[in-house]
C-alpha positions as CSV (number, residue, x, y, z in Angstrom):
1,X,-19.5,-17.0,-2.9
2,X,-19.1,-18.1,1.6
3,X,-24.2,-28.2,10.5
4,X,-24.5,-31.0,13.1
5,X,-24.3,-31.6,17.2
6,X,-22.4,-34.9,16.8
7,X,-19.7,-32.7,14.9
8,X,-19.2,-30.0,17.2
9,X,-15.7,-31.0,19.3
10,X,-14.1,-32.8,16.2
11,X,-14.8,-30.1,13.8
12,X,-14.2,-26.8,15.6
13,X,-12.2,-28.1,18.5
14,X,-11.0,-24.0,18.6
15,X,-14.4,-23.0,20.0
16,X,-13.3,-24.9,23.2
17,X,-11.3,-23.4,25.7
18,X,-10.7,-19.8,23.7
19,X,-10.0,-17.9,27.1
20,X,-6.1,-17.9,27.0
21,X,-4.6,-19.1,30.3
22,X,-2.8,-15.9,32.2
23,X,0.3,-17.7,31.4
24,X,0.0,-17.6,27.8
25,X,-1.9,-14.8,27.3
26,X,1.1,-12.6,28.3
27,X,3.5,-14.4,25.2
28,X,0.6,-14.8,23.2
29,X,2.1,-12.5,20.5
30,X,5.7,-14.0,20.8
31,X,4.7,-17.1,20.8
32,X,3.1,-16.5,17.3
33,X,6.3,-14.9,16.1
34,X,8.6,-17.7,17.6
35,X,6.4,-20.1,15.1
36,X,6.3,-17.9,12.6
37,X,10.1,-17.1,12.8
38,X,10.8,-21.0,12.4
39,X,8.4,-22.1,9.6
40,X,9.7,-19.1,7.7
41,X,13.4,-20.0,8.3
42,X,12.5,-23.5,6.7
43,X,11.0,-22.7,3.8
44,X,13.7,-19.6,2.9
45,X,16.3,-22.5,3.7
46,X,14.6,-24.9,1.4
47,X,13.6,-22.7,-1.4
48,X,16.3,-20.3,-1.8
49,X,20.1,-19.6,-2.2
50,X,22.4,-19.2,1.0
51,X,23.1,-15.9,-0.4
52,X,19.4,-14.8,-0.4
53,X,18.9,-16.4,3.3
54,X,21.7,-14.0,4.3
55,X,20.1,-11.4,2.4
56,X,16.7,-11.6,4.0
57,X,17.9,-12.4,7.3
58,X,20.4,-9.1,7.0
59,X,17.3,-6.9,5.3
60,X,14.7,-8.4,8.2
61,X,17.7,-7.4,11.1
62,X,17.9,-4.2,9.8
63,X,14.2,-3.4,9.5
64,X,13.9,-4.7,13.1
65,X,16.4,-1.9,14.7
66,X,15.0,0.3,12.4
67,X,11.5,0.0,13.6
68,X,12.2,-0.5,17.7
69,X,12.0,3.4,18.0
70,X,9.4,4.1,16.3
71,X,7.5,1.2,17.9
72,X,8.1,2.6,21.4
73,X,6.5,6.2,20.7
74,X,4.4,4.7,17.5
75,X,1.1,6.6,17.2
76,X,-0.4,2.5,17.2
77,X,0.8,2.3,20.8
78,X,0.3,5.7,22.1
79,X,-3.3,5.7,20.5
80,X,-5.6,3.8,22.9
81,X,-8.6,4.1,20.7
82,X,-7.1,1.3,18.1
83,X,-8.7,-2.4,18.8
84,X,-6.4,-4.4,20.7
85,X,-4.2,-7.2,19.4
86,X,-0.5,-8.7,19.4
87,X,2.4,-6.4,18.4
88,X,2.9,-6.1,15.2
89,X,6.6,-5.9,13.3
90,X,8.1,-4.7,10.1
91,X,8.9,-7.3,7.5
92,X,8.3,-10.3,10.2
93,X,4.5,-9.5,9.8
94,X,4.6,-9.1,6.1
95,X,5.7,-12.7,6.2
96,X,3.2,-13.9,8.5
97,X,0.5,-12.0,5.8
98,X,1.9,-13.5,2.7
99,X,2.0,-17.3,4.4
100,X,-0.9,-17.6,6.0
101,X,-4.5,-17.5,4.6
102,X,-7.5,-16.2,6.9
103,X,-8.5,-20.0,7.1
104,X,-5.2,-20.1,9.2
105,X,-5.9,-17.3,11.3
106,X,-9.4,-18.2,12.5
107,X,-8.4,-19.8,15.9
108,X,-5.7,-17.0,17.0
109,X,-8.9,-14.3,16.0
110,X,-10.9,-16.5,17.9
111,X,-8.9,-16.5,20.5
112,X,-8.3,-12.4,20.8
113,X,-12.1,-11.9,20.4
114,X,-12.1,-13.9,23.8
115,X,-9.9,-11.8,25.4
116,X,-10.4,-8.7,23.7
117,X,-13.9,-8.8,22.6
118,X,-15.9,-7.9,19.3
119,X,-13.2,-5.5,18.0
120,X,-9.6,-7.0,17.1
121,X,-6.9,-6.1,14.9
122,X,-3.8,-7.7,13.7
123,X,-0.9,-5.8,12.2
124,X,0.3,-5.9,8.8
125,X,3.2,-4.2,9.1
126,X,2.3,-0.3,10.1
127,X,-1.3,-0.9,9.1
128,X,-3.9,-2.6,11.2
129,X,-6.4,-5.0,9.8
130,X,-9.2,-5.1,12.1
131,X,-11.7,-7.6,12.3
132,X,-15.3,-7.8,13.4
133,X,-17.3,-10.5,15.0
134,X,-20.3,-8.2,16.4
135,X,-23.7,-8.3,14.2
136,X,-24.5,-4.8,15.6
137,X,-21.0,-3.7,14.8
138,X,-21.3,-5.5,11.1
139,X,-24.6,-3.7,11.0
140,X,-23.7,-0.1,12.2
141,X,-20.8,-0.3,9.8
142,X,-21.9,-1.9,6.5
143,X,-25.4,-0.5,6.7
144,X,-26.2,2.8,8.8
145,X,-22.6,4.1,7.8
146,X,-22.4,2.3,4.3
147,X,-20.4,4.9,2.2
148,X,-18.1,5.2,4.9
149,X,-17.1,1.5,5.2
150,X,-18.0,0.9,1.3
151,X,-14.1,1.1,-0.6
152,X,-11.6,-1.9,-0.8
153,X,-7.9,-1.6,0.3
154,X,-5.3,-1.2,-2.5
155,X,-4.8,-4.4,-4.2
156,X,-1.2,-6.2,-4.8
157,X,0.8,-6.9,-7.9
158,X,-0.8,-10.3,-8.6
159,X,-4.1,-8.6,-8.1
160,X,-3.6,-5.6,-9.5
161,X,-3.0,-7.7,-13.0
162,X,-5.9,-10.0,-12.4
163,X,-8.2,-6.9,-12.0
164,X,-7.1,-4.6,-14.7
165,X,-6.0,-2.0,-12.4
166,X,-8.8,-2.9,-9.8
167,X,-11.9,-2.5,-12.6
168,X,-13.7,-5.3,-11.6
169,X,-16.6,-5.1,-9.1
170,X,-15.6,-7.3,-6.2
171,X,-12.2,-5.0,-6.2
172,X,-13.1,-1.3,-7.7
173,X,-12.6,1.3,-5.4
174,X,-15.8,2.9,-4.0
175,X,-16.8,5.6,-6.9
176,X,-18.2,6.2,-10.5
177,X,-16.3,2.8,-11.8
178,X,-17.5,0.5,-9.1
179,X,-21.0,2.2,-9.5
180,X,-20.9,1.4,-13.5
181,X,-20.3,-2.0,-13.4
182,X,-22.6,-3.2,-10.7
183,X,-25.5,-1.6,-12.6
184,X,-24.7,-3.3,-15.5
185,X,-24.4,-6.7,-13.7
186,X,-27.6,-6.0,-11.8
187,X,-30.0,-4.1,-14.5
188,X,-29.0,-6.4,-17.1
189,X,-28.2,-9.8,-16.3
190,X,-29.4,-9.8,-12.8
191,X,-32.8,-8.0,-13.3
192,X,-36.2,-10.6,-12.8
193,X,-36.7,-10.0,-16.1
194,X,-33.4,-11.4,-17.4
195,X,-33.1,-14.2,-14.9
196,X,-36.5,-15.3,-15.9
197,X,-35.3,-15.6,-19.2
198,X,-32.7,-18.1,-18.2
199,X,-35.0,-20.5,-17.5
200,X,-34.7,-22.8,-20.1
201,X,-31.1,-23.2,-19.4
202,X,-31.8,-23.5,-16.0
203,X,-34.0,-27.0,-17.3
204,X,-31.2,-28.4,-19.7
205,X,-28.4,-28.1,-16.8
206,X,-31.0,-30.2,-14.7
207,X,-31.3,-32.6,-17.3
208,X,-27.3,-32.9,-17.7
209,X,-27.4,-33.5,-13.9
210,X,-29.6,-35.7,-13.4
211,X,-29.1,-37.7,-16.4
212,X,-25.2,-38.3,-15.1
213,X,-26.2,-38.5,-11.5
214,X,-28.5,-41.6,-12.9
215,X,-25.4,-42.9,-14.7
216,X,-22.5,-42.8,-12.2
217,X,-21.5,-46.1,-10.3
218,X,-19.1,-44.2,-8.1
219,X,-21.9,-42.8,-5.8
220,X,-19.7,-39.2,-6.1
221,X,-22.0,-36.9,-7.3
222,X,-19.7,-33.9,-6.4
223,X,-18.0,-34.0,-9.7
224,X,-21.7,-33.5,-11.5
225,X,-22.5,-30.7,-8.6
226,X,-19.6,-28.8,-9.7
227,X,-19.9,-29.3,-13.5
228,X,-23.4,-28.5,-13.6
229,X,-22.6,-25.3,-11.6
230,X,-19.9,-23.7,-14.3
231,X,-22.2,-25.2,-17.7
232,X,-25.4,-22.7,-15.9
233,X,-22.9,-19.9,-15.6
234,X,-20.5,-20.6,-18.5
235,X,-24.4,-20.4,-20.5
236,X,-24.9,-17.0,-18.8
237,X,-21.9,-15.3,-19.6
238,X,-21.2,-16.4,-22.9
239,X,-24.2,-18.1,-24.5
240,X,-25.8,-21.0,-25.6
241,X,-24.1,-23.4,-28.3
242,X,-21.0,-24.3,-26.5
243,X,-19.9,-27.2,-26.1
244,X,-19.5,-29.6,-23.7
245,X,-15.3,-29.2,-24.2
246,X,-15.1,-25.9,-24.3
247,X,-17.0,-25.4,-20.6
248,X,-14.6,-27.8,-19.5
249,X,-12.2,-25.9,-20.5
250,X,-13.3,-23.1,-18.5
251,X,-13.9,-25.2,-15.7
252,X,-10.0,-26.1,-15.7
253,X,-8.8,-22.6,-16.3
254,X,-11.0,-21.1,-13.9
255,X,-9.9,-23.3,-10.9
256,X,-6.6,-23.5,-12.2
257,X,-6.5,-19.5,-11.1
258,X,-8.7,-20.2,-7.8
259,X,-6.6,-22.8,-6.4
260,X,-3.4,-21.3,-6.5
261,X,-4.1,-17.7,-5.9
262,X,-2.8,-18.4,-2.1
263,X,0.3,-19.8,-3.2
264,X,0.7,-16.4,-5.4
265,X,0.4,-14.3,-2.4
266,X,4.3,-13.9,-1.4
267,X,4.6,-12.0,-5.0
268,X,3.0,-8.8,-3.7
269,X,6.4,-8.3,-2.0
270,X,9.1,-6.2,-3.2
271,X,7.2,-6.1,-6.5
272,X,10.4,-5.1,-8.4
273,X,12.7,-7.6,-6.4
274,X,10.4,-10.5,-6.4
275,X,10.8,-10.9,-9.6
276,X,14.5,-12.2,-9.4
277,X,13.7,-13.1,-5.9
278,X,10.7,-15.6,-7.1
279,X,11.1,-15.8,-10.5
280,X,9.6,-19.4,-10.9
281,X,6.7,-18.6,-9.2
282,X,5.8,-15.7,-11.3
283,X,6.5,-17.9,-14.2
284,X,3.5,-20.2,-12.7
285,X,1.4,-17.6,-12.5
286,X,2.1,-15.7,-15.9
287,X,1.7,-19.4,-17.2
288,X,-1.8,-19.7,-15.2
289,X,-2.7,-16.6,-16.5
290,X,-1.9,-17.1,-20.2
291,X,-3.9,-20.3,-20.1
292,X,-6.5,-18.5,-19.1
293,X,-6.4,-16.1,-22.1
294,X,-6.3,-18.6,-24.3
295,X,-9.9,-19.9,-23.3
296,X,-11.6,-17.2,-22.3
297,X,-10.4,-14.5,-25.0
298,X,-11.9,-16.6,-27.8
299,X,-15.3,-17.3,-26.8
300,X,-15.4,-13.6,-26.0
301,X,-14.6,-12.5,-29.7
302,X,-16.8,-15.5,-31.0
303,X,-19.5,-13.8,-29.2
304,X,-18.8,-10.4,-30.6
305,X,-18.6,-11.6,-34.0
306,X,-21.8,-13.2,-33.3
307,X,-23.0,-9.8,-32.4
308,X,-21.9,-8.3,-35.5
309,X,-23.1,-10.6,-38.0
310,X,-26.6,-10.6,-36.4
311,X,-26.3,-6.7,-37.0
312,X,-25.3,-6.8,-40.4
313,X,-28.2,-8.8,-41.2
314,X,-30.2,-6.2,-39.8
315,X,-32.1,-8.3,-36.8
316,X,-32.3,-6.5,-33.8
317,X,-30.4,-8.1,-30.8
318,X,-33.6,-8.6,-28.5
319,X,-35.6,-10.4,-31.1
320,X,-36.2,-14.2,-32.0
321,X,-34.0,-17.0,-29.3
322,X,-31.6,-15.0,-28.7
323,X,-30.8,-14.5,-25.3
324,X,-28.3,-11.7,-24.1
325,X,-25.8,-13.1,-22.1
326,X,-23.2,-11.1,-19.8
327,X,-20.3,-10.6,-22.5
328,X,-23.1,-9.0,-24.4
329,X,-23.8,-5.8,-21.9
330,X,-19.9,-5.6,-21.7
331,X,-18.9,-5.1,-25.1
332,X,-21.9,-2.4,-25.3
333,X,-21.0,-0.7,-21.9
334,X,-19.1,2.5,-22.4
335,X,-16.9,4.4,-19.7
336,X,-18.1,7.9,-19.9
337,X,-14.8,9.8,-18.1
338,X,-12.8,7.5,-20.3
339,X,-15.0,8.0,-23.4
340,X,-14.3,4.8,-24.4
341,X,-15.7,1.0,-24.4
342,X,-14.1,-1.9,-22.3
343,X,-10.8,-3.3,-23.2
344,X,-10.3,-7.6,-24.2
345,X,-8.5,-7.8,-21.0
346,X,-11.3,-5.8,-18.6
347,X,-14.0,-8.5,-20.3
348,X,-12.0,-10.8,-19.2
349,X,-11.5,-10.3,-16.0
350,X,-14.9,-9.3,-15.2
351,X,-15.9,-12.8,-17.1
352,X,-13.9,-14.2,-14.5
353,X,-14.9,-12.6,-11.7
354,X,-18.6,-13.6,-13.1
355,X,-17.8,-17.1,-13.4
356,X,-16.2,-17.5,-9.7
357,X,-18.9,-16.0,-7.9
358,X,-22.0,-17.5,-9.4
359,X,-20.0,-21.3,-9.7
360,X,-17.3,-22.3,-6.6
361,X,-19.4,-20.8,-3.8
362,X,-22.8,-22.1,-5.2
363,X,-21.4,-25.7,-5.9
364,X,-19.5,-25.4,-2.2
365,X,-23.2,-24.3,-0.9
366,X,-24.8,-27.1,-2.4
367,X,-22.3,-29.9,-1.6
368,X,-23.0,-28.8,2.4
369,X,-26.5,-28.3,1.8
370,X,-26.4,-32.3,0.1
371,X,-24.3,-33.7,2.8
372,X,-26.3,-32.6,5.4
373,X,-29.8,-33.8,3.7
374,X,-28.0,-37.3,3.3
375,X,-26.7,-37.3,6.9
376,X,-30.0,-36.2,8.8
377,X,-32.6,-38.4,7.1
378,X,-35.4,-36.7,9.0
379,X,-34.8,-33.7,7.5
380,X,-34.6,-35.2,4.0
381,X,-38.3,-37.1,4.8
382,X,-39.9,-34.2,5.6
383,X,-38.4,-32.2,2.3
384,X,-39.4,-35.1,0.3
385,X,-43.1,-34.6,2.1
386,X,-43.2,-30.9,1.2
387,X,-42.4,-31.2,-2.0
388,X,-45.1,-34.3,-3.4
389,X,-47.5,-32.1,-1.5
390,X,-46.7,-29.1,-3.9
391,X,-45.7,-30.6,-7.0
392,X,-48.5,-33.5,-7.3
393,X,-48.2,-37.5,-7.0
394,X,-47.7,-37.4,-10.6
395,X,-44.9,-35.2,-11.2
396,X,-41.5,-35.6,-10.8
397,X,-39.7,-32.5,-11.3
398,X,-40.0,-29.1,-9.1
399,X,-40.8,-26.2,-11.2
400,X,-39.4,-22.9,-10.7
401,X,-42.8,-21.4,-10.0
402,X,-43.1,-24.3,-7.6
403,X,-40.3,-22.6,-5.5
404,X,-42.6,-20.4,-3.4
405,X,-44.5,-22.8,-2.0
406,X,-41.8,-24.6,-0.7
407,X,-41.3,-22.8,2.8
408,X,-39.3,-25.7,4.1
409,X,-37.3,-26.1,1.3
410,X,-36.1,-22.5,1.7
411,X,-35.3,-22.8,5.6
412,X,-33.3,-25.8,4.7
413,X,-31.3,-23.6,2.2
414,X,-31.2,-20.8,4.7
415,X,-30.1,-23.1,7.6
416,X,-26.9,-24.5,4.9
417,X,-25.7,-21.0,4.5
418,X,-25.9,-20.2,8.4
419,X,-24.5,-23.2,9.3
420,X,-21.7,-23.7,6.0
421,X,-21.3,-20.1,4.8
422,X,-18.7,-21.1,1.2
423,X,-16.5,-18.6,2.8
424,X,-15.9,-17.6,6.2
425,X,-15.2,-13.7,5.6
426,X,-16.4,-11.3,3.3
427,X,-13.9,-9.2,1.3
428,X,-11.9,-6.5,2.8
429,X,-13.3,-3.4,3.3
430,X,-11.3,-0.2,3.6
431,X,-12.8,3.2,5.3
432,X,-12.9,6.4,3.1
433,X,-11.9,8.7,6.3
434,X,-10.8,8.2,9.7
435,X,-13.9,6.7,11.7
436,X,-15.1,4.8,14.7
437,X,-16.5,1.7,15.4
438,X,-16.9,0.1,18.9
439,X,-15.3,2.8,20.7
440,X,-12.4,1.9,18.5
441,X,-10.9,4.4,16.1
442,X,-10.7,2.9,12.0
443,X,-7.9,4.3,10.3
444,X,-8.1,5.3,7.0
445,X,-5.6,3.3,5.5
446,X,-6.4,0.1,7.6
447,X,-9.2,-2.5,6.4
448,X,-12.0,-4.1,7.8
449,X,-13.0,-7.6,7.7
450,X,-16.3,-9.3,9.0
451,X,-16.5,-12.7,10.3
452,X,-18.8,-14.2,8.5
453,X,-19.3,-17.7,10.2
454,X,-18.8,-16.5,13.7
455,X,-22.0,-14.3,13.4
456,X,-23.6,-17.2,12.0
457,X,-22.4,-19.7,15.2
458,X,-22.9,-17.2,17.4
459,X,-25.1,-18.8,20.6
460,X,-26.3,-15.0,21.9
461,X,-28.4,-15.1,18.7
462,X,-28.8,-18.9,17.8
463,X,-29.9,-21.7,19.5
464,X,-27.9,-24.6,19.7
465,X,-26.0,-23.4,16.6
466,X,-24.1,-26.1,15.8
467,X,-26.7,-28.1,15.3
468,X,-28.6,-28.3,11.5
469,X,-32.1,-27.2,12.5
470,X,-33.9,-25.4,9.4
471,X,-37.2,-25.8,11.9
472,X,-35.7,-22.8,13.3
473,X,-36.6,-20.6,10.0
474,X,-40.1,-21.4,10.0
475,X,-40.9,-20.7,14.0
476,X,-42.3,-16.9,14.9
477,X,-39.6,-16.9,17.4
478,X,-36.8,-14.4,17.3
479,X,-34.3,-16.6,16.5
480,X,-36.3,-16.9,12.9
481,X,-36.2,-13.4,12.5
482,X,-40.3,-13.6,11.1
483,X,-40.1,-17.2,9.6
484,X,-38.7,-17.6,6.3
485,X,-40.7,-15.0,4.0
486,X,-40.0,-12.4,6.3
487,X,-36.1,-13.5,7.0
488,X,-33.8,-10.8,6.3
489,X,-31.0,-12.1,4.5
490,X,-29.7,-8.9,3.4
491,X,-29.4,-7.5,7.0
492,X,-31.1,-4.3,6.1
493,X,-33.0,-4.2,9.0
494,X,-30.5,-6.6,11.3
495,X,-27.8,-8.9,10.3
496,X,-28.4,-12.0,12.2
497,X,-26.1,-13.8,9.3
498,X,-24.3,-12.8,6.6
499,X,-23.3,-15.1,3.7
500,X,-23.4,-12.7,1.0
501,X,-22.3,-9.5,3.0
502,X,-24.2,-6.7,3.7
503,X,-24.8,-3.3,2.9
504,X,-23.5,-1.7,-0.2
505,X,-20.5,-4.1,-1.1
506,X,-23.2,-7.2,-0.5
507,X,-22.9,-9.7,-3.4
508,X,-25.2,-8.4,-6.2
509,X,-25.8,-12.2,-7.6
510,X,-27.3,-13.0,-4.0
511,X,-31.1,-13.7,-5.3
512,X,-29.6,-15.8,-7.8
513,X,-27.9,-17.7,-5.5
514,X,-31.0,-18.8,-3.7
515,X,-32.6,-19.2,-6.8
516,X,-29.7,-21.5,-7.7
517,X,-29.7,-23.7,-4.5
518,X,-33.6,-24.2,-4.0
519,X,-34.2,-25.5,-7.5
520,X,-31.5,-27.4,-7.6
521,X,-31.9,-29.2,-3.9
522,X,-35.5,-29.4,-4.9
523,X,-35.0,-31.4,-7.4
524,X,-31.9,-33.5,-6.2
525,X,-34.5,-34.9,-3.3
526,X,-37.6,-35.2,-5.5
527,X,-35.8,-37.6,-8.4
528,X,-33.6,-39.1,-5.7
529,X,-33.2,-40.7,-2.4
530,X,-30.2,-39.9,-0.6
531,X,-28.3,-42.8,1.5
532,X,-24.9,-42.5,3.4
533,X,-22.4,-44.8,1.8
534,X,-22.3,-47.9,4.0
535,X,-19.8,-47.9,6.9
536,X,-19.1,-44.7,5.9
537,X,-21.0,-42.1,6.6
538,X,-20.7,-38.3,6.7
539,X,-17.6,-36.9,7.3
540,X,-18.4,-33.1,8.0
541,X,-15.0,-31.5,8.3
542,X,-13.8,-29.1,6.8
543,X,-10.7,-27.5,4.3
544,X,-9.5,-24.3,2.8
545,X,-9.4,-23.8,-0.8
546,X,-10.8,-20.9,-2.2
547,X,-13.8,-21.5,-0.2
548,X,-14.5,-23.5,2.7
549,X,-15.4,-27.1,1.4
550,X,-15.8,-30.8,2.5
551,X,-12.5,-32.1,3.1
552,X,-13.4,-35.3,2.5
553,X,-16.0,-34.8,-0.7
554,X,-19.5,-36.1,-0.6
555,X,-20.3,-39.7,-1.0
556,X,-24.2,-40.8,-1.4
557,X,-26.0,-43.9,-2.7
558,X,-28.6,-42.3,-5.1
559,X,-31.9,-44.4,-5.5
560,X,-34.3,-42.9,-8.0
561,X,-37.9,-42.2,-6.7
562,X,-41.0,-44.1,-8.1
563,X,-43.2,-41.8,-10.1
């Protein structure tokens, strides 16, 4: 967790023709609200009672006169130094918010930044959401002033539940919580050491792959991608002896949760109303949620159990096969201002949390990564090439140790992530004081996103960026930013792209990631050649689910390579 010239119109007809006409450009905002206005009136008439229409349509009237004052001598207005955007209005933009994803928003940002320029901002309500397409901006911001730009906005009901009161990492508010739990993610299961240990399971998940990649008929390998993703991570988090049941279980319950988190959305408002107001939907979620619970809270206590048998019979933790997995440095982790250790409910949500970022985007990664090798066969030959050079006529796996001689390997991995980041923004960010960015003032209670993909399209740093090129990570040019050792991808000294963030909120799990991706590609092309389906070939467009995936999945004829 987020390629190709002959796919450039068809699958982003929004980059052409972004400049608003004059005509347009002066309704811009209205016209947005006029749709707005009428999908909303729809789906209220649809979903709910006349008498709640009338009360919405009565509470939405009232909010409106209420706020046309204020709007006229609003601080928003009479403050130039905000980012420009469309108007935004009480109650009708909370709508737009709650029904609308980011996905959906990407060609009317597109459009402002064309008008407006790096620096946007749309209005929820009274508070402005700004948004950033400028890799010296992203930089400035998330690096040179880090603790500055470093907290997350408030979270919502829905969240606020799935996050224990915001005590998971992704969410925690800058300070001594946030801090606690990312060191114990990174210094215990993220450190070299640890990961090395990991190997092993890192081989069997391989062997699952592969072994059902050589028995499907239905030339879908997504399904394995996907599996094989959540049995590495389930493995991490929870140990070794599960089985194959129980992971799919996780599987289910985790992208139960993923999948409908959107659709949860409209519950942040009126927290205490909503719940007469949307009373079935809640009942989804507290259903979603319970299921949930009921997988993930016993393989947590099975593991502590574990833990306290093994004590009992007096054999340290560390010693013999025993490998600590990421449950394990939670139930030891204390809060010292709490003087206390984690609650059930705070493992399992940062389980979860664990589980989505290291499986959904990885398996989204790799599906582009896939589709891209099948549909470019050149680049595929030459990987192939690269890797019998390394590995030996006689081998016919890649070995993890193999990895850093594989410089073309790695710029084909690089080149997925430019050109197919899994998700197209990072997470909110939310400023600790009032700041400045771009000329533009950053309120304190306003957030900050960073658009991810755009930096990565952008053709004032990328040639021909629509096209799948990972040649252009092994040139000295400065498009390669130093060739692929000497590629930044944490944008310490420049962001040129940003996948996994940057700066001090930048995923934690981000080495793993790669690690991840080039073992697995590596050995997808060395045991297999990849064909389009015939007649078929690669469909490259995309959809919106929790990250951005193939909308029509992956379909490849696999032939297995001659030893």
């Amino acid at each position: 967790m987020a390629a190709f010239q002959d796919h450039q119109l068809e699958a982003f007809p929004n980059k052409v023709n972004l400049k608003p006409s004059p005509t347009k450009s002066a309704s811009f905002p209205f016209e947005v609200l006029e749709n707005l206005c009428t999908e909303t009136a729809t789906s209220l008439a649809v979903a709910m009672d006349s008498w709640f229409l009338l009360l919405i349509l009565s509470l939405g009237i009232a909010a409106l006169f209420k706020a046309i004052p204020g709007l006229m001598s609003s601080p928003l207005r009479q403050n130039r130094k905000l980012p420009p955007g469309p108007l935004g209005l009480p109650f009708i933009s909370d709508f737009f918010w709650v029904r609308k994803s980011l996905a959906d928003l990407e060609p009317i940002l597109r459009a402002l930044h064309a008008k407006h320029g790096p620096v946007v901002a749309l209005h929820q309500g009274g508070s402005p959401a700004i948004f950033v397409a400028s890799h010296a901006l992203a930089h400035h911001a998330l690096v040179q002033s880090g603790a500055t730009f470093a907290d997350r906005p408030p979270t919502g009901s829905v969240e606020t539940m799935l996050t224990s009161n915001q005590r998971k990492i992704n969410s925690a508010r800058y300070g001594p919580m946030w801090r606690l739990l990312r060191r114990n993610l990174t210094a215990e299961i993220l450190h070299p050491t640890r990961v090395r240990s990991y190997s092993p399971t890192r081989e069997r998940v391989l062997e699952i792959l592969l072994e059902r990649l050589r028995a499907d008929e239905q030339d879908r390998p997504v399904v394995h991608f996907q599996y094989a993703m959540f049995c590495l991570l389930v493995l991490m988090c929870f140990g070794d002896g599960l089985k194959e049941r129980q992971i799919r279980e996780v599987e289910e319950v985790q992208r139960g949760m993923l999948l409908n988190l959107g659709r949860f959305e409209i519950l942040n408002m009126w927290p205490r109303l909503g719940k007469v107001l949307f009373r079935r939907r809640w009942e989804e979620f507290y259903r979603i949620r319970h299921n949930q619970e009921d997988v993930l809270l016993p393989l947590i206590r099975a593991r502590s159990e574990a833990r306290t048998k093994a004590k009992e019979a007096a054999q340290d933790k560390d010693n013999g096969d025993r490998v600590i997995c990421y449950v394990d440095t939670l139930l030891d982790l204390e809060l010292p201002e709490e003087k206390r250790k984690l609650k059930e409910d705070e493992i399992l949500h940062l389980c979860s949390e664990f589980l989505n970022g290291g499986t959904d985007t990885t398996y989204t990664a790799l599906q582009w990564i896939m589709a891209n090798i099948v549909k470019y066969p050149a680049v595929q030959d030459t990987l192939y090439d690269e890797i019998r050079a390394v590995i030996g006529p006689g081998a016919v796996l890649v070995e993890e140790e193999d990895l850093q001689r594989l410089p073309y390997l790695k710029a084909v991995v690089l080149e997925g992530l430019r050109r197919h980041p899994p998700a197209h923004f990072v997470l909110p960010h939310a400023v600790t004081e009032d700041t400045e960015l771009g000329g533009y003032l950053v309120p304190r209670k306003g957030t900050v996103n960073f658009m991810v993909a755009e930096m990565g399209w952008d053709p004032k740093v990328w040639e021909d960026p629509l096209a799948f090129r990972p040649e252009r990570f092994l040139s000295n040019s400065p498009e390669s930013g130093g060739g692929v050792e000497g590629f930044d991808i944490t944008g310490s000294r420049e962001i040129r792209m940003m996948p996994f963030g940057a700066g001090r909120r930048m995923c934690p799990g981000y080495a793993l990631a790669l690690l991840h991706l080039e073992y697995f590609v590596g050995n997808l092309v060395s045991a297999f050649e990849w064909k389009p389906v015939e007649g078929d070939g690669v469909d490259l467009s995309e959809k919106q689910e929790f990250t951005v995936v193939m909308k029509n999945p992956l379909e490849a004829i696999l032939i297995p390579r001659s030893k």
